[in-house]
N, C-alpha and C positions, 0 to 999 in steps of 0.2 A: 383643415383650418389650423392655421398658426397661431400660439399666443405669445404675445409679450412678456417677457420677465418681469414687467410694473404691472402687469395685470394679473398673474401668478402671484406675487409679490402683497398687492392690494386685498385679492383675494382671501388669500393665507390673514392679513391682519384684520379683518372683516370676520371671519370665521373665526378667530383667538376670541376678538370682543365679545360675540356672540354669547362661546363659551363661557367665558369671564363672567359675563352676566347670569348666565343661567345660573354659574355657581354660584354666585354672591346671593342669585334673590333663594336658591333653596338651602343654605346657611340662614338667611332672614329667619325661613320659616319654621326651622328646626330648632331653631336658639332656643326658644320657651320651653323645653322638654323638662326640667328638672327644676320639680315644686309640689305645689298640692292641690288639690280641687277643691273648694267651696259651690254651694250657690248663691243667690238673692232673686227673692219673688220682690218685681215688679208688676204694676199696674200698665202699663205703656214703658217700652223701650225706646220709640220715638227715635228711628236713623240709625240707632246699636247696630252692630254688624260683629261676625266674628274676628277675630283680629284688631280688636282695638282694645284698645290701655286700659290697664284699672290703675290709676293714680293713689297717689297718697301727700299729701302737703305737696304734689305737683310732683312727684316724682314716680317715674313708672314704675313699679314694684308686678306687673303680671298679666296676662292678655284672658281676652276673651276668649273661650273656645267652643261654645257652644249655646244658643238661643232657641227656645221652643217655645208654645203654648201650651197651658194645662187645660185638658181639655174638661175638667171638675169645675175649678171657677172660674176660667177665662182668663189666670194672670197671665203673668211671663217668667218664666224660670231662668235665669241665666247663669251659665254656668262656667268660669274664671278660673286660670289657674295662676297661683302665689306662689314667688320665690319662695324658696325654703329658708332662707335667712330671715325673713319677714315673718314677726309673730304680730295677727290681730288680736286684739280683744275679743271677745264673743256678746262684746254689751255695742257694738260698731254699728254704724248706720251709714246708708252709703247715697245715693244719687250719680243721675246721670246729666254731665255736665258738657256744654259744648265749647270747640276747642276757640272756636273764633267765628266772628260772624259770615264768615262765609260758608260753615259747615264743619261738618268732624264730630263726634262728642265722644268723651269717655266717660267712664265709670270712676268716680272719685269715693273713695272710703275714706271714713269720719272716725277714724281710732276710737275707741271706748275709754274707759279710767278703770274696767275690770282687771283684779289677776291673774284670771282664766283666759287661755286664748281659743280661738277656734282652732279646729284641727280639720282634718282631712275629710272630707262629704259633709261640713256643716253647714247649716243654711244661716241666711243673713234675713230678716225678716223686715225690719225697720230700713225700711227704703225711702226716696220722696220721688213720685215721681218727674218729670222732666214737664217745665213751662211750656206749652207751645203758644210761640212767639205770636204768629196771624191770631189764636183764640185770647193775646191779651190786649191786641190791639184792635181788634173787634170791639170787647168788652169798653174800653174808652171811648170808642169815636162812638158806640150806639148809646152810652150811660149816660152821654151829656146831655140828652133829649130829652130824658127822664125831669121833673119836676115837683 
């Protein structure tokens, strides 16, 4: 079988992209390494996923890395890790907010006015948790019956 030099050719820049890619998305991954661990107990995470944003005044400041269940009360532990340039408060409250109505959400922290910050394994307690949209529009269309 004989090939073409454009197909040789084509081939070679198909396999470069390829590469290219790989290496861009595990650069993505690896960016987040240098910072600290907090957590925050949640009631419902509602869509959270690992890899998504903890914001601050809308500015990404740290990813998710970690989602469980406690199996003592039933919350959610989630477990975040913050640039190290970023100092919280330890008096901070945080929620979980969505990015736009088609889906997405992230973790938004609420800075405190303490002069203590949180450090490395603190937990975040004062959470709110996340609206689910279908149980408030329930609550409307069934409430107007009511007299």
């Amino acid at each position: 079988m004989r090939y073409s030099l454009v197909e040789i050719f084509l081939g070679a820049i198909v396999l470069l992209t390829a590469i290219g890619f790989l290496v861009l998305g595990m650069q993505s991954i690896n960016s987040q390494k240098d910072g600290y661990n907090i957590s925050l107990i949640f009631g419902s995470t509602a869509g959270l996923k690992n890899g998504d944003d903890v914001k601050i005044s809308g500015i990404s400041v740290g990813k998710i890395t970690k989602l469980e269940l406690n199996q003592d009360d039933y919350n959610a532990k989630v477990d975040i890790i913050i640039n190290n340039n970023i100092k919280i408060p330890d008096d901070s409250s945080a929620k979980i907010t969505s990015s736009s109505l088609l889906g997405g959400n992230f973790l938004d922290i609420i800075p405190g006015s303490s002069e203590k910050n949180l450090g490395p394994s603190d937990i975040i307690y004062d959470t709110t948790d996340p609206v689910n949209f279908t149980d408030m529009l329930g609550k409307v269309i069934f409430s107007g019956n009511k007299q």
